[in-house]
C-alpha positions in Angstrom: 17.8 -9.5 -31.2 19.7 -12.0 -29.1 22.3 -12.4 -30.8 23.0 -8.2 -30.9 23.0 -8.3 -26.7 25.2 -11.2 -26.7 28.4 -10.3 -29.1 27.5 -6.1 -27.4 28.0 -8.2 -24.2 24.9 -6.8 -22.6 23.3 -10.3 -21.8 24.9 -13.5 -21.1 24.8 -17.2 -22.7 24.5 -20.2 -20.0 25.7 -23.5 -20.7 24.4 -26.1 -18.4 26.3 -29.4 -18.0 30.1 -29.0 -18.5 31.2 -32.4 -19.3 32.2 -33.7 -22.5 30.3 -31.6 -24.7 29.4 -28.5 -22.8 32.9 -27.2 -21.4 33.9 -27.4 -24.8 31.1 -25.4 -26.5 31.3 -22.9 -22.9 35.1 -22.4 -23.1 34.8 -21.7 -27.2 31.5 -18.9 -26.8 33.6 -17.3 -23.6 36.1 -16.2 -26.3 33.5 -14.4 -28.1 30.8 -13.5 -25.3 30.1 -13.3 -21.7 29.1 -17.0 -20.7 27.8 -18.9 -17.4 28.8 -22.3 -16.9 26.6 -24.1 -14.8 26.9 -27.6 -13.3 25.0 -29.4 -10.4 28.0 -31.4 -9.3 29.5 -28.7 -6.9 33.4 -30.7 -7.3 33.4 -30.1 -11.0 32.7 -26.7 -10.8 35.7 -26.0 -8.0 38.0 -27.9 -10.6 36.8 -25.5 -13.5 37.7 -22.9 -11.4 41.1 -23.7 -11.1 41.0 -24.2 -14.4 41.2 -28.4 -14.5 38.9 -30.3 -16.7 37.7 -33.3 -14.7 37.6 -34.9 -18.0 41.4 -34.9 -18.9 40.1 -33.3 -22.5 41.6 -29.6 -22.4 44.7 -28.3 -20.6 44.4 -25.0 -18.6 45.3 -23.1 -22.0 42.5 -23.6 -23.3 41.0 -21.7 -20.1 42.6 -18.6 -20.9 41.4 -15.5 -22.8 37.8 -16.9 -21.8 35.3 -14.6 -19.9 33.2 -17.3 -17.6 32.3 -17.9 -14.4 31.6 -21.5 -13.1 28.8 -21.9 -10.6 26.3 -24.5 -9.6 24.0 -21.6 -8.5 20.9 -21.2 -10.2 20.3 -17.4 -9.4 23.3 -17.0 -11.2 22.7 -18.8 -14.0 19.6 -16.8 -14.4 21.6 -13.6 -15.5 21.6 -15.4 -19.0 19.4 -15.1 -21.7 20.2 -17.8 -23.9 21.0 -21.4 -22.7 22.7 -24.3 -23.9 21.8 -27.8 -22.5 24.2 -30.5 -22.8 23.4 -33.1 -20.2 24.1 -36.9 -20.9 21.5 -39.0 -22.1 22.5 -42.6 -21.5 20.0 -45.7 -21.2 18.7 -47.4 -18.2 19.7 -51.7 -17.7 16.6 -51.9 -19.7 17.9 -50.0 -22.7 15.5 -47.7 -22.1 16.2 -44.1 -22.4 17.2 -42.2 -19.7 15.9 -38.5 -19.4 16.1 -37.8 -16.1 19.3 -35.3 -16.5 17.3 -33.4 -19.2 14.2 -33.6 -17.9 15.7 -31.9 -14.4 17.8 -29.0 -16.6 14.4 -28.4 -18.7 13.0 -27.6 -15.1 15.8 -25.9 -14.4 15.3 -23.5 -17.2 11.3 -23.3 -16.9 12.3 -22.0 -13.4 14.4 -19.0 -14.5 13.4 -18.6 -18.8 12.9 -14.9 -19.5 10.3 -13.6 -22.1 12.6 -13.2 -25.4 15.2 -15.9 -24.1 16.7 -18.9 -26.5 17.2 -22.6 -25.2 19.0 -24.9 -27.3 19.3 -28.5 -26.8 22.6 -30.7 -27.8 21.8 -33.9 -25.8 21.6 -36.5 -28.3 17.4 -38.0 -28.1 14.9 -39.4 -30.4 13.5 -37.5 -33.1 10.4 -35.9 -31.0 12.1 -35.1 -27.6 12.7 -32.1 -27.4 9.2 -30.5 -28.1 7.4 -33.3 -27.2 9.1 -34.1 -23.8 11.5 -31.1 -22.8 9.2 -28.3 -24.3 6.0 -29.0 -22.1 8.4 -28.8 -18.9 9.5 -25.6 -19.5 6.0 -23.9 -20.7 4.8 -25.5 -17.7 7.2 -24.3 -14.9 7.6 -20.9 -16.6 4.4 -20.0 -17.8 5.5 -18.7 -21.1 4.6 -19.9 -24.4 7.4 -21.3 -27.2 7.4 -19.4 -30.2 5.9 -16.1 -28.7 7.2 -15.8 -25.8 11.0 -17.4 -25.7 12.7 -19.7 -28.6 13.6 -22.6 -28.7 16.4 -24.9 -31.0 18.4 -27.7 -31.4 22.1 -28.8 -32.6 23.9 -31.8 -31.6 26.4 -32.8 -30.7 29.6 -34.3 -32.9 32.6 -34.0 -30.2 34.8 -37.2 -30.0 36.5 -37.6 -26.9 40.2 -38.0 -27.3 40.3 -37.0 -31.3 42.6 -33.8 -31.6 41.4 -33.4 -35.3 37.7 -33.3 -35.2 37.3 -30.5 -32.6 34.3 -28.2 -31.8 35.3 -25.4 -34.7 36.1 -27.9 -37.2 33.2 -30.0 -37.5 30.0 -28.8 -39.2 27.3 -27.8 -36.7 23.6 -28.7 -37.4 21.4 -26.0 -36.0 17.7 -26.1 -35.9 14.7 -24.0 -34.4 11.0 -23.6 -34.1 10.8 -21.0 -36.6 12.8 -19.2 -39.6 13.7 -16.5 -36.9 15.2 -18.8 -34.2 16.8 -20.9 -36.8 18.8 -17.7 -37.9 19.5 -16.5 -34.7 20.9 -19.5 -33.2 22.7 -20.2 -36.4 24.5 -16.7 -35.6 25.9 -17.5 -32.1 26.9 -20.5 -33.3 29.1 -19.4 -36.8 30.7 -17.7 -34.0 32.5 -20.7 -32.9 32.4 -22.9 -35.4 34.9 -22.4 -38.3 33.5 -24.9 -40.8 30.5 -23.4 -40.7 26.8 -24.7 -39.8 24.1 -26.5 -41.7 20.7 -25.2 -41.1 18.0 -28.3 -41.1 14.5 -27.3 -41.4 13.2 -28.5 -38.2 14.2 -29.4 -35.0 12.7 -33.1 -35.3 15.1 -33.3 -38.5 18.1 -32.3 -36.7 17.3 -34.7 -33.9 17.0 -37.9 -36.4 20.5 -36.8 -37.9 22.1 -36.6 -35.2 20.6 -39.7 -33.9 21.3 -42.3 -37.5 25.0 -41.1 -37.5 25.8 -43.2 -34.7 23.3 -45.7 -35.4 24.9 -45.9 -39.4 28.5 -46.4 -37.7 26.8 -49.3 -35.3 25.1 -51.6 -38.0 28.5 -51.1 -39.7 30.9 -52.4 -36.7 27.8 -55.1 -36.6 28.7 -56.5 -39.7 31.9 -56.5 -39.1 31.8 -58.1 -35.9 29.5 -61.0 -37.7 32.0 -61.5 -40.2 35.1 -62.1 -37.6 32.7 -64.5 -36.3 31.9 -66.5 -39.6 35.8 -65.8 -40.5 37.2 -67.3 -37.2 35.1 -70.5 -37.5 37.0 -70.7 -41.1 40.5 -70.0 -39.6 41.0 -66.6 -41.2 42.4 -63.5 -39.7 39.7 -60.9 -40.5 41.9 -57.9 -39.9 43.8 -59.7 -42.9 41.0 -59.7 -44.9 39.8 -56.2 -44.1 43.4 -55.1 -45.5 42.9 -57.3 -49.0 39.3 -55.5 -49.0 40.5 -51.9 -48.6 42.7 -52.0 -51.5 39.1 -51.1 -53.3 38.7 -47.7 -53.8 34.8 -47.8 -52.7 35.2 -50.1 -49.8 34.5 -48.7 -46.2 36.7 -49.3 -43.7 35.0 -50.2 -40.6 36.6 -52.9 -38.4 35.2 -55.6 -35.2 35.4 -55.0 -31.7 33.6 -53.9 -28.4 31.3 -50.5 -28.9 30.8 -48.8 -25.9 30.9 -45.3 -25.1 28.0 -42.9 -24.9 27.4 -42.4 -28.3 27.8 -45.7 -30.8 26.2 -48.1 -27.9 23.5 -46.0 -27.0 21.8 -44.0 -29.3 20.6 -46.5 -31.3 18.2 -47.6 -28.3 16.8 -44.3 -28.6 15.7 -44.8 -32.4 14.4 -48.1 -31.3 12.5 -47.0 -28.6 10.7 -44.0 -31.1 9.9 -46.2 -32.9 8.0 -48.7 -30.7 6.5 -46.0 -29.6 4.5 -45.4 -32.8 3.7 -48.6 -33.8 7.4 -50.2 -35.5 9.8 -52.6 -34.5 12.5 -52.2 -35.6 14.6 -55.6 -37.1 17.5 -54.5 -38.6 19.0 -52.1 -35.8 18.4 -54.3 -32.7 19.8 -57.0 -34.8 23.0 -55.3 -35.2 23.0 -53.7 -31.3 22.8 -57.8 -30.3 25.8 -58.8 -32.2 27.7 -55.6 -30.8 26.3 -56.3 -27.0 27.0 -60.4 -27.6 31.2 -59.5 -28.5 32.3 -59.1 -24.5 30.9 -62.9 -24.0 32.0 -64.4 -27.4 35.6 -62.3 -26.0 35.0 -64.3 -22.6 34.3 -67.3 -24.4 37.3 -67.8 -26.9 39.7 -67.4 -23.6 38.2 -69.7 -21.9 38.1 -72.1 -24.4 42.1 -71.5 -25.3 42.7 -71.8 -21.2 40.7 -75.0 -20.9 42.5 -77.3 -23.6 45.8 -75.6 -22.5 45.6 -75.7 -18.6 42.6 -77.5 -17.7 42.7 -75.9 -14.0 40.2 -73.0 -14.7 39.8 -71.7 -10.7 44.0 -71.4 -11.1 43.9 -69.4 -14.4 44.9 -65.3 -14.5 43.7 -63.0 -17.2 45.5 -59.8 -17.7 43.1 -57.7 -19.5 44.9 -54.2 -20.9 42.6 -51.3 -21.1 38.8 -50.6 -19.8 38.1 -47.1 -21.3 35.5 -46.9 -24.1 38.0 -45.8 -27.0 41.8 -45.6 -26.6 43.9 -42.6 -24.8 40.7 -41.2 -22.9 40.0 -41.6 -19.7 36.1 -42.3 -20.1 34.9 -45.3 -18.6 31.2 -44.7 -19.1 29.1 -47.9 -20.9 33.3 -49.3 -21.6 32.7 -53.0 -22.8 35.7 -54.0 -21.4 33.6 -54.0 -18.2 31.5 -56.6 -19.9 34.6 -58.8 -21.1 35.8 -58.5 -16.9 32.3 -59.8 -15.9 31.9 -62.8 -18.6 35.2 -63.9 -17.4 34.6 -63.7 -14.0 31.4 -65.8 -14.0 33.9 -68.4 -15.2 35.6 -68.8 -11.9 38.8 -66.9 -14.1 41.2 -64.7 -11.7 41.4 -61.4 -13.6 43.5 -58.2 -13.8 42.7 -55.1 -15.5 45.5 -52.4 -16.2 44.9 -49.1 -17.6 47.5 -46.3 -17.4 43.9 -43.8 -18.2 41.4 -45.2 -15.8 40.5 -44.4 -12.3 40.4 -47.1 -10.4 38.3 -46.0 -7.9 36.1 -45.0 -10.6 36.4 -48.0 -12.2 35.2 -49.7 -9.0 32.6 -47.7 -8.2 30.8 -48.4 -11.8 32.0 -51.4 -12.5 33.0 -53.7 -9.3 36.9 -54.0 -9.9 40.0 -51.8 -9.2 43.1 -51.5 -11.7 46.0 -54.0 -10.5 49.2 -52.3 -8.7 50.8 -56.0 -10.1 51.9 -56.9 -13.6 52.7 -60.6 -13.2 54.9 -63.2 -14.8 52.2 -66.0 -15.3 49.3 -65.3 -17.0 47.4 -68.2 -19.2 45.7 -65.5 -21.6 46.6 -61.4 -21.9 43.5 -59.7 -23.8 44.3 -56.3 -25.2 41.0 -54.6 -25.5 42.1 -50.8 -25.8 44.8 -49.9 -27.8 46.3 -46.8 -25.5 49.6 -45.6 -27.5 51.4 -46.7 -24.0 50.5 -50.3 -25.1 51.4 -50.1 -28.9 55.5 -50.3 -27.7 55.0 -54.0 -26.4 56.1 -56.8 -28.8 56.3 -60.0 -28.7 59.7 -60.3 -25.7 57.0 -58.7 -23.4 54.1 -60.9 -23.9 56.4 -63.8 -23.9 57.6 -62.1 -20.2 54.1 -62.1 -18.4 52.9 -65.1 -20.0 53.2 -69.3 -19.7 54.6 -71.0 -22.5 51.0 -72.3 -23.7 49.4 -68.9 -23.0 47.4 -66.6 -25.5 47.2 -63.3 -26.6 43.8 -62.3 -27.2 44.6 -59.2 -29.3 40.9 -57.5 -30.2 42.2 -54.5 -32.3 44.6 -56.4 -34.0 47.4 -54.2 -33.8 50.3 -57.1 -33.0 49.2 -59.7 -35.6 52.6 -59.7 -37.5 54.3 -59.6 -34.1 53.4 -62.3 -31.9 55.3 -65.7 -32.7 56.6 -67.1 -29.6 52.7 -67.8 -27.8 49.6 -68.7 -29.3 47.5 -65.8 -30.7 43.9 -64.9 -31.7 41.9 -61.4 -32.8 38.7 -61.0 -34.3 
């Protein structure tokens, strides 16, 4: 059995795509078994091997004790016997689906699968995908059959960039396959790493719409939320205030407004959508709630402006200091970040803008997005947003606003973390 060869150490497990999800899961399975990890981009791979995560996620201690070699070499990655795939799987500007990494690592594998090997899939896709669109790549290219000849399985998944708490071997692990065998095979290799355990769903499609409705659950919620700070503003109440009376309630769920970016929350979703159209549904409900989440970097945009124009008037001569454009606070992931979104709304209004972030690249930043991090904190900005609240920013108060701001100017304070704090300049949250 595979599991046998792998803990004896006689075969080898391959993780492909060592971002995010994958060096995690490949760092945790090299304590325990002879692993490959494998990655097209050739600079990663030279960082792993000095033992850096590109990613800024896990210091070189979490490096050692493991038994893994990085390569971008597919005859290398061959040696393996059972692969994990954990490739992104954003959307396009369409909000179409993007397969094109996981299409490419299913060809990947067709080219060098093994009668009696495992693949398992943790790329977050539609309930369907992976025997409907990644299965038939790898049959194909290899020759084999699924079932009979090599296995196949599925578990996605639940790693939170920048969360300490909610790591790898403390979160439940969903683990499907094509048959009882797989299913109890993969399950194996997994309990290895995961210390609260694993939940075995009954099929891989199931695993695949679990994975897929617990972002979508956490969207619709931030949706509402989002709608209310909306209806609340227009009534002149602070809905962080109101969030606070509301959570005295023992049943009440505490979700709150803002931007949701990130590859997860404002992503996924479209992939249930699209399934859906697909056979025959549209769905109402969950594109309702993505528009109100997509709409909050111009409603952002908007309320500036507005607060800029009765208070200066000279649009073309206002600045903007916008603080943070990561995704989530105290990571350094910039992929689908909202903030971008906020930059660009302002922009189109003529607005002069600065964007600090003591976590960003700014090269990165500019090659995704079009603007580099300022060298410049200045002394006379009409409106400071803070989008991201890094623990670097959470020491300001209200002296330092007062410092980089004019005497009318506002801060636009989206997480609502100084609303007790500000009282010498105008301020506004959701």
């Amino acid at each position: 059995m595979v599991y046998e060869s792998l803990i004896s150490k006689k075969q080898k497990l391959g993780v492909i795509g060592l971002g995010y999800v994958g060096l995690p899961v490949a760092l945790e399975m090299a304590k325990k078994l002879q692993v490959i990890g494998f990655d097209i981009n050739e600079r990663r791979v030279s960082m792993l091997r000095g033992k850096v995560d590109p990613s800024n996620e896990l210091g070189e201690e979490y490096f050692e004790g493991c038994d893994i070699e990085f390569t971008n070499d597919r005859n290398i990655l061959k040696e393996a016997c059972f692969y994990i795939v954990a490739v992104p799987t954003p959307v396009d500007e369409y909000k179409v689906p993007d397969l094109t990494a996981l299409k490419k690592s299913s060809e990947t594998i067709g080219n060098i699968i093994k009668p009696g090997d495992y693949v398992v899939f943790e790329s977050t896709v539609y309930p369907g995908c992976i025997e409907e669109d990644c299965l038939p790549i790898v049959e194909k290219l290899s020759g084999l059959k699924a079932g009979s000849d090599f296995k196949i399985g599925y578990s996605p998944e639940r790693i939170n960039p920048g969360d300490k708490e909610h790591t790898l071997p403390n979160v439940i692990k969903i683990v499907a396959g094509c048959d009882i065998e797989s299913l109890e095979e993969i399950a194996k290799v997994y309990e290895l790493i995961v210390k609260a355990g694993v939940h075995r769903a009954p099929s891989i499609k199931v695993a695949e719409a679990a994975k897929i409705i617990e972002n979508t659950q956490r969207d619709l919620n931030i949706a509402l939320m989002n709608e209310l700070s909306i209806i609340f503003d227009k009534m002149g109440i602070n809905t962080y205030d109101v969030l606070e009376a509301a959570g005295t309630k023992w049943n009440f769920l505490k979700f709150s407004p803002g931007l949701v970016g990130g590859h997860c929350i404002g992503v996924d979703p479209y992939y249930l959508t699209y399934k859906a159209a697909q056979i025959g549904y549209s769905s109402r409900v969950i594109l309702a709630g993505r528009g109100i989440n997509d709409g909050m970097a111009a409603y952002v945009a908007k309320k500036v402006l507005q607060h800029i124009i009765l208070n200066n008037g000279n649009v073309r001569d206002a600045k903007v200091l916008v603080m943070g454009a990561t995704f989530k606070e105290n990571v350094t992931d910039i992929r689908n970040s909202k903030v971008a979104d906020v930059v660009a709304n302002l922009k189109e209004y003529f607005l002069n803008v600065d964007v600090t972030d003591p976590h960003a690249c700014s090269e990165d930043l500019f090659h995704e997005y079009g603007f580099h991090l300022t060298q410049t904190i200045h002394k006379d900005y009409d409106a400071v947003i803070v989008a991201v609240c890094h623990a670097e920013f959470l020491q300001y108060d209200d002296q330092y606003f007062s410092s980089i701001l004019k005497e009318k100017g506002l801060v636009a304070d989206l997480k609502g973390i100084f609303r007790t704090k500000i009282r010498s300049r105008s301020y506004w949250s959701f």
